[in-house]
C-alpha positions as a Markdown table, in Angstrom:
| # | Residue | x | y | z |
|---|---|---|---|---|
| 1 | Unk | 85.2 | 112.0 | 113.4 |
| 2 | Unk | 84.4 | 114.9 | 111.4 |
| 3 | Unk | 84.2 | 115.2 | 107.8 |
| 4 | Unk | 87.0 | 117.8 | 108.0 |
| 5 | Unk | 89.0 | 115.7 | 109.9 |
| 6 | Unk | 88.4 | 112.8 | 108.3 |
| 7 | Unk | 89.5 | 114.5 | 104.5 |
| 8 | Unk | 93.0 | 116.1 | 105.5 |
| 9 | Unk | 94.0 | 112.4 | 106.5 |
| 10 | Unk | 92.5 | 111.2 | 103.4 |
| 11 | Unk | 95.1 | 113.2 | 102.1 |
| 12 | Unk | 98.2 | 111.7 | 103.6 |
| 13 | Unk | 96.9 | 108.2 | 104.7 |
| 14 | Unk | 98.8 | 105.4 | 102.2 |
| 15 | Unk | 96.8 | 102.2 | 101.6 |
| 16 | Unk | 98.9 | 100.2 | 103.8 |
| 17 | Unk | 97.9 | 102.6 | 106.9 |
| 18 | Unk | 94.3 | 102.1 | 105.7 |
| 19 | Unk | 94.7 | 98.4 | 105.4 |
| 20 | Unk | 95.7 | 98.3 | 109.1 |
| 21 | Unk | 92.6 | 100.4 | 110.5 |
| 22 | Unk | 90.5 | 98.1 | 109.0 |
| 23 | Unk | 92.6 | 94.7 | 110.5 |
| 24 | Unk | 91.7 | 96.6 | 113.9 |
| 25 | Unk | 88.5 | 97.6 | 113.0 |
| 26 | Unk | 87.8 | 94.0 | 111.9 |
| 27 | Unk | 89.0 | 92.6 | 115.1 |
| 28 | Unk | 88.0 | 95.6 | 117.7 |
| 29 | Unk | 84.0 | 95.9 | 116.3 |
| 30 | Unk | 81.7 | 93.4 | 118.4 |
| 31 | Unk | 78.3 | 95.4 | 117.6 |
| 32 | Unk | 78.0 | 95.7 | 113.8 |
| 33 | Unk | 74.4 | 96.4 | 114.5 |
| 34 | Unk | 75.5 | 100.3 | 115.1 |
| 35 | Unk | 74.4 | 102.8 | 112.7 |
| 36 | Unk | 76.6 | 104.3 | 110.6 |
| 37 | Unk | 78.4 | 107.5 | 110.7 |
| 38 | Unk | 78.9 | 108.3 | 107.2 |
| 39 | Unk | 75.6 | 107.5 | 106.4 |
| 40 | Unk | 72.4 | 107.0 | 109.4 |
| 41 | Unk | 70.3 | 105.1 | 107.3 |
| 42 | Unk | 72.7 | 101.9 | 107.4 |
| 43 | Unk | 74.9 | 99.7 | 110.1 |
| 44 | Unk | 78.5 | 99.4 | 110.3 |
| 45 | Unk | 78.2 | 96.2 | 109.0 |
| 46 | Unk | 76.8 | 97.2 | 105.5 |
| 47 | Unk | 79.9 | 100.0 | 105.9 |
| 48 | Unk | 81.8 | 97.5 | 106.4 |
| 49 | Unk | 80.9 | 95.7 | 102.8 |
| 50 | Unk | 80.6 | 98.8 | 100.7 |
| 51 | Unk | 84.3 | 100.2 | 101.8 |
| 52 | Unk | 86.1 | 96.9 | 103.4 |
| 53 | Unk | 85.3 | 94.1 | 102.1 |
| 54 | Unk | 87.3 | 93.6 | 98.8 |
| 55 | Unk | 89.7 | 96.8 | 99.9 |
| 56 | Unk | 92.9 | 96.2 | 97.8 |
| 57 | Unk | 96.4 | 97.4 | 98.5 |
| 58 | Unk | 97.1 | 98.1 | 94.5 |
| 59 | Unk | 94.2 | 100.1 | 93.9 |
| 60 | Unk | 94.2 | 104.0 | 93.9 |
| 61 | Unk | 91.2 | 104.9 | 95.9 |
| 62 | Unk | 89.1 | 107.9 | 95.3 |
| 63 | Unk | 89.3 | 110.7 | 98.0 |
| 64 | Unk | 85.9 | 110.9 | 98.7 |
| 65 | Unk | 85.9 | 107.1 | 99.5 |
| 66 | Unk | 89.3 | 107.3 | 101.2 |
| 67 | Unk | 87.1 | 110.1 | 103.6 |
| 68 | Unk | 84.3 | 108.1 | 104.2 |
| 69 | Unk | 87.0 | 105.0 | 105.3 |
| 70 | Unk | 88.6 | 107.3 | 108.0 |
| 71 | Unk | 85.6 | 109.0 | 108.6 |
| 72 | Unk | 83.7 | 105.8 | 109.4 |
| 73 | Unk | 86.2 | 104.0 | 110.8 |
| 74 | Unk | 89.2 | 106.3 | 111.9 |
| 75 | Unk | 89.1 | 105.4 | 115.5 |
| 76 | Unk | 90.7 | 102.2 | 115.1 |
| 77 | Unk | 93.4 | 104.2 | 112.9 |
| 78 | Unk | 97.0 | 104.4 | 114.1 |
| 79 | Unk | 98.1 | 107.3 | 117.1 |
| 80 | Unk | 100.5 | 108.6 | 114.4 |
| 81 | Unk | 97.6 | 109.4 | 112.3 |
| 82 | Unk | 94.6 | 110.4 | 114.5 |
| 83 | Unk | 94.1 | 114.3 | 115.3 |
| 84 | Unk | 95.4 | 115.4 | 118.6 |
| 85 | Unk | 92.3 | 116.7 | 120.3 |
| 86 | Unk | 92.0 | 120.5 | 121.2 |
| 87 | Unk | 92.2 | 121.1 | 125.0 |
| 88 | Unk | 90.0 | 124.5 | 125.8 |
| 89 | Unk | 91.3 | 126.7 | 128.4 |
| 90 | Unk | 88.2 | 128.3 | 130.4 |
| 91 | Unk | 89.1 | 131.3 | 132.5 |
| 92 | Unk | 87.2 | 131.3 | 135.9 |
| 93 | Unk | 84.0 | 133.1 | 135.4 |
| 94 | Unk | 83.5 | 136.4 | 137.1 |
| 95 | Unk | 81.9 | 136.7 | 140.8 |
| 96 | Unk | 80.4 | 139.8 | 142.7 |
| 97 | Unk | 78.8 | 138.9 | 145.7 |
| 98 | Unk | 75.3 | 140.2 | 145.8 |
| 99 | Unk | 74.4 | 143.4 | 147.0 |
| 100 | Unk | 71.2 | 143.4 | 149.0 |
């Protein structure tokens, strides 16, 4: 997910919805080996510690580390939440038959 993306739900998401993408997460992930998409130079695992590990419902969470939850781990987020993707419309391309 994009960062974009990933910041307009930071927006809206409650810590409850957040709290639930990380149950699936925690369940759904077999290969914490994986790097990273908020950052290349760790796993998903060490993600994992930095944003999940002692994530509590009470807390009021920062945007920018509310972003990098959804960013990191927004496809385990609910369908009510996740961006409908954009379905592109190509026209058929133009054809002349060659004149020889």
């Amino acid at each position: 997910m994009n960062r974009k993306t990933a910041r307009e739900i930071a927006e809206t998401i409650t810590n409850e919805q957040i709290k639930q993408m990380f149950d699936t997460a925690k369940a759904k992930i077999t290969d914490w080996t994986k790097v990273s998409s908020v950052n290349k130079g760790m796993t998903k695992g060490i993600a994992w510690n930095i944003l999940a590990k002692d994530f509590d419902l009470e807390t009021k969470h920062h945007i920018l580390a509310k972003t990098n939850m959804v960013r990191e781990f927004g496809e385990f987020l609910p369908n009510e939440l996740k961006p409908q993707k954009k379905i592109k419309q190509y026209k058929p391309p133009v054809h002349q038959d060659p004149q020889f």
